[in-house]
C-alpha positions in Angstrom: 0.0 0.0 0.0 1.3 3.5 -0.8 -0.1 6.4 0.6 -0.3 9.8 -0.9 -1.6 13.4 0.3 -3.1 14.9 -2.6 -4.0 19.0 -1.4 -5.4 19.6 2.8 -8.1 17.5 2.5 -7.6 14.2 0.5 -5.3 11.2 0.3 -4.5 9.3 -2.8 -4.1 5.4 -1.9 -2.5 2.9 -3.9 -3.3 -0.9 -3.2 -2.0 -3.9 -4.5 -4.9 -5.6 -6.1 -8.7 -6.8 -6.0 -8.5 -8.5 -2.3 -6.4 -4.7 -0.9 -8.9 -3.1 -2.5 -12.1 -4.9 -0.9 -10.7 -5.0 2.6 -9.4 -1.6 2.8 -12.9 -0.3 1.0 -14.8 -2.4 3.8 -12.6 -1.2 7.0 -13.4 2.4 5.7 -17.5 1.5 5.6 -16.7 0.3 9.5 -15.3 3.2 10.2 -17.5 5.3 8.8 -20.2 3.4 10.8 -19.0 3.6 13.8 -18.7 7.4 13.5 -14.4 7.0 13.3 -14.4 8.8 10.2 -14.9 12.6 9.6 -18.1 13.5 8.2 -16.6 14.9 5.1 -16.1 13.2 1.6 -18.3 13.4 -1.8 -21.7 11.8 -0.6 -21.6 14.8 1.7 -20.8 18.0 0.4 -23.0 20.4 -1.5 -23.1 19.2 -4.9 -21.8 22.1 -7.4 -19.5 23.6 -4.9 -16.1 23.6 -4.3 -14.4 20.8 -1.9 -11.9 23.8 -0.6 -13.4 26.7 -0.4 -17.1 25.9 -0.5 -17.8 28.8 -3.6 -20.3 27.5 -6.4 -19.1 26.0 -9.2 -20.2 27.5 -12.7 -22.0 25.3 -15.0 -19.5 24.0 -17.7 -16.9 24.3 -15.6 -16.1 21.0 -13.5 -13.6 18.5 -14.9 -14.7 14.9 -15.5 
């Protein structure tokens, strides 16, 4: 596993295949269950705003 910070707010992980994948995905869920986890992330946040700053994002102009 390789570990990355990508900006303040976001890590970039690398596993090693399927199985990493599945576990590490499923130990997050727990987490995030049990209330380990931060409340933040994409389900969460406004939709058409910034993750940084919180400012609207134009129409047309959010990468894909």
């Amino acid at each position: 596993m390789r570990v990355l910070r990508v900006g303040d707010r976001a890590l970039l992980v690398e596993l090693d295949g399927g199985g990493a994948t599945e576990a590490f995905h499923a130990e997050l869920l727990r987490r995030r269950a049990a209330g380990a986890l931060p409340p933040y992330g994409r389900s969460s946040r406004p939709r058409g705003r910034c993750s940084s700053t919180g400012w609207p994002i134009r129409s047309g102009s959010r990468r894909s």
